[in-house]
N, C-alpha and C positions, 0 to 999 in steps of 0.2 A: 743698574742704578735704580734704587727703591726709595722714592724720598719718605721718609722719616714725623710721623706728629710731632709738632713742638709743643709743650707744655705752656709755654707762653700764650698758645694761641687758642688755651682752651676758655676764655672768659674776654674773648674780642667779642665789639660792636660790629652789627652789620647794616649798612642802610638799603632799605628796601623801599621800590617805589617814590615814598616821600619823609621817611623818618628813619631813625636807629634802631635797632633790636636785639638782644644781647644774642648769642651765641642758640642759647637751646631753641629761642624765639624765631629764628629767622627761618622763615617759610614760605614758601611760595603754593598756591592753590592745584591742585591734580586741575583743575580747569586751565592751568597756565599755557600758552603755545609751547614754553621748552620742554615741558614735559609730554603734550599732546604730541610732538613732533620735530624737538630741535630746534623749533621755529623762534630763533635768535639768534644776536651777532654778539660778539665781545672785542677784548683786549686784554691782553696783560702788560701792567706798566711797572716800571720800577722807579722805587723809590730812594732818595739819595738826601741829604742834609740840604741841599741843593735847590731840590725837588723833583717835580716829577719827569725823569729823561724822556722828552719828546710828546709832548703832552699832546700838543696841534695836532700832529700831526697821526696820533693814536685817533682823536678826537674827531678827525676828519674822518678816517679811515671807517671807522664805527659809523656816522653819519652816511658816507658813500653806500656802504653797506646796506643798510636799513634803509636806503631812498630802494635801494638795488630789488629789495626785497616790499617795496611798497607798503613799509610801516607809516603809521600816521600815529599824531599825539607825540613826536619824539621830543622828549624836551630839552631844550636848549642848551648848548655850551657851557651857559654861566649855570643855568640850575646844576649839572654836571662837576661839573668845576668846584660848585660850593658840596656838594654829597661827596666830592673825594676827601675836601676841607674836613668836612664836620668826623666824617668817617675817623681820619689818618688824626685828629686833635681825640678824640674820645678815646682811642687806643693807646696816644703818647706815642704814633712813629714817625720819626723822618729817616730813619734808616735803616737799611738792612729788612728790608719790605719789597713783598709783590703784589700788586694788587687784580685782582679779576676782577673787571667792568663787562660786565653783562648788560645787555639790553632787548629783553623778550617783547613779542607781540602783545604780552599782555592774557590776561585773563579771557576764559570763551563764554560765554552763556548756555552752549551747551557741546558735549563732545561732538569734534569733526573737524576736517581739515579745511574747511572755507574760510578764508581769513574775514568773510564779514559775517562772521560770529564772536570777533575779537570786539565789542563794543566798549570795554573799560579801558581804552587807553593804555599804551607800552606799559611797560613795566622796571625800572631802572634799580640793580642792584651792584652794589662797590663792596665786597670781599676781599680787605685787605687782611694778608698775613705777615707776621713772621716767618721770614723766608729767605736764606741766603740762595748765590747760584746754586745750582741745582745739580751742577757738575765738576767732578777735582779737576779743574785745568790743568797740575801738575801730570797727572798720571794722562790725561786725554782720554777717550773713549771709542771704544770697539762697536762697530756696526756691520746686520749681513743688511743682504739686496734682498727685497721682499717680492713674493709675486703677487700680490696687490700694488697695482698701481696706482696712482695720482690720477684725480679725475682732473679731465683736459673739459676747456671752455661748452663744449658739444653735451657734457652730462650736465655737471656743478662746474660752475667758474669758479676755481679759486682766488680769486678778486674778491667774493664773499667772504667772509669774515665770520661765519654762521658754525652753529651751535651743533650743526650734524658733523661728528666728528669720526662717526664710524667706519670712512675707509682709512684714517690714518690708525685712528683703533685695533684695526684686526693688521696690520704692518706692525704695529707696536705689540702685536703676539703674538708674532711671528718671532719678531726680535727677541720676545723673551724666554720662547722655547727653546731656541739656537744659548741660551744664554749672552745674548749680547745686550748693550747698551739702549739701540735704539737703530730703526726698520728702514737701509734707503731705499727709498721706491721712486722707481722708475716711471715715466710719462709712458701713453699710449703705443710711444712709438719703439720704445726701448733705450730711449735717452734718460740720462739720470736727471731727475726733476729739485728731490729734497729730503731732509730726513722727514720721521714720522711727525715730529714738533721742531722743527728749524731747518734753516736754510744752507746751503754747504755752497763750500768755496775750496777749489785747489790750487798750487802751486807748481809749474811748468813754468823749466828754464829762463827765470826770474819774470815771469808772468803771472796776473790775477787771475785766474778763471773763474765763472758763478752759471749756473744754467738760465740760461731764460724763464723770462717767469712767465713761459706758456700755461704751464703745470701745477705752477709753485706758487707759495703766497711768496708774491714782492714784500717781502717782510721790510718793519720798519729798523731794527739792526741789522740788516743786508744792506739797506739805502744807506745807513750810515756807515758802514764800511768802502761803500763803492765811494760817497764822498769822500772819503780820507782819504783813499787811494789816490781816487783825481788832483786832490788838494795838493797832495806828496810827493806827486810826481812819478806815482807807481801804476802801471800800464797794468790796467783792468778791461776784462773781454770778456761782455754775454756769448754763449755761444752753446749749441747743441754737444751735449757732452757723454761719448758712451764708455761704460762701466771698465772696459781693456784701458781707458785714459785715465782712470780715478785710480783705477791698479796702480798704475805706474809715473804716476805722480810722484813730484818732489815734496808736496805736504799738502794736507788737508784738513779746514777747520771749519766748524758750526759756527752759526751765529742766529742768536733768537734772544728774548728778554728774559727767559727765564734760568738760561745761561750764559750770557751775553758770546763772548767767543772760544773756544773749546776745541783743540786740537785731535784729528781722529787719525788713532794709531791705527788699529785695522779694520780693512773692508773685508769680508768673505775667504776670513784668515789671512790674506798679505797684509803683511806690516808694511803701514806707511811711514815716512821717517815725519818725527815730532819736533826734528831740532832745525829745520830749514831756516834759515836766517831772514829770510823776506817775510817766511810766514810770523815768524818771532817780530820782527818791524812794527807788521799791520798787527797783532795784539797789542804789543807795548803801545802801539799809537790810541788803539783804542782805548786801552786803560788809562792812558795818559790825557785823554780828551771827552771821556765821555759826561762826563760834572759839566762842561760847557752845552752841552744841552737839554740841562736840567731846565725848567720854565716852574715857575713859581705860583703859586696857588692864591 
């Protein structure tokens, strides 16, 4: 899977720090932390007629983050909230949009990895595209087991929400050597954690399964699947999960914002079946309910 430029998206605004910038404009300083070092959190949110799915709770997440990582200057909810406004009004999108919320340390005064050299205050930038899912949910998607693993709390927490993305990076070229979809990698311990960019969940003997988010980002379309479940009356189980049980699974599906849910037909060449009726349930629920937690701008 190669997503594709959209031509639409060659003449978007982007807001940067504290105003708009057209497309060629939008830049950020070789002095910046994400560039000096990754040294940034984000989000990606989607957007719906609605608004934005899960807004708080992205918005929290970002904030946790950035405390996690002892950023100062972060600005506020509401200044946030008005930069996705102005962003998404200057473009003309309320649908069929993703947006990347980045939030760097901010500019250095001079190169080095001390963060008090960051004296010009975070740096806030909303990179909304045109953008549909990202994956054909009809056909589903092919992933191997990578041997890059998922960094466990003892290296990087994945509870971070930050900008160094480089061990999911070299999993996602692994993946795409094998020719497959996208890289699952496994936790320290040899328990399956998550894909390279989203979270998995499988289906056993009309059971939820999802791994612990020792490993993994608790993502925020993971949360919202465990709630439906619960909601639905459909028996969901965190639990250490190895790779012989994801083989022989009744069904297996992704879930993250930039695909929302996504049915994976095979692991390390076993075909998983696509048609499991439980698994089919909790998409249709999700398709069926996700506009309800859209939050408005």
């Amino acid at each position: 899977m190669l997503q594709k430029a959209n031509p639409k998206n060659d003449n978007i605004k982007v807001f940067i720090k504290d105003r708009l910038y057209s497309r060629e404009e939008a830049k950020i300083s070789v002095f910046d932390s994400a560039v000096q070092g990754g040294d940034a959190v984000w989000e990606g949110l989607r957007v719906y007629p609605e608004g934005v799915v899960c807004l708080d709770k992205h918005l929290n997440r970002l904030y946790e983050s950035a405390k996690t990582l002892a950023f100062v200057d972060i600005p506020s909810k509401d200044f946030i909230k008005n930069a996705i406004k102005q962003t998404l009004e200057a473009n003309g999108m309320n649908d069929d949009t993703h947006i990347r919320l980045t939030l760097t340390r901010g500019e250095k005064i001079t190169s080095g990895m001390d963060p008090r050299l960051n004296q010009s205050g975070s740096c806030l930038i909303v990179l909304a595209e045109w953008k549909p899912l990202v994956y054909d949910n009809a056909t589903g998607i092919k992933v191997i087991s990578t041997s890059q693993r998922r960094n466990s709390p003892q290296f990087l927490d994945s509870k971070i929400h930050h900008n160094n993305l480089l061990n999911n990076i070299i999993a996602k070229i692994q993946a795409n050597i094998a020719g497959k979809d996208a890289g699952l990698m496994l936790d320290d311990r040899g328990f399956v954690a998550e894909l390279n960019g989203s979270n998995v969940f499988m289906v056993k003997d009309n059971i939820i399964y999802t791994p612990f988010a020792h490993a993994c980002l608790p993502g925020i379309t993971r949360n919202t699947v465990m709630e439906l479940c619960k909601s639905n009356d459909i028996k969901i189980i965190e639990a250490d999960l190895s790779l012989a049980q994801w083989y022989n699974s009744d069904g297996v599906f992704a879930t993250g914002t930039m695909g929302e849910l996504t049915p994976i037909v095979e692991i390390d060449g076993r075909e998983i079946n696509r048609d499991n009726t439980l698994m089919k349930k909790v998409l249709d629920l999700f398709k069926e309910n996700i506009r309800s937690y859209c939050e408005t701008l």
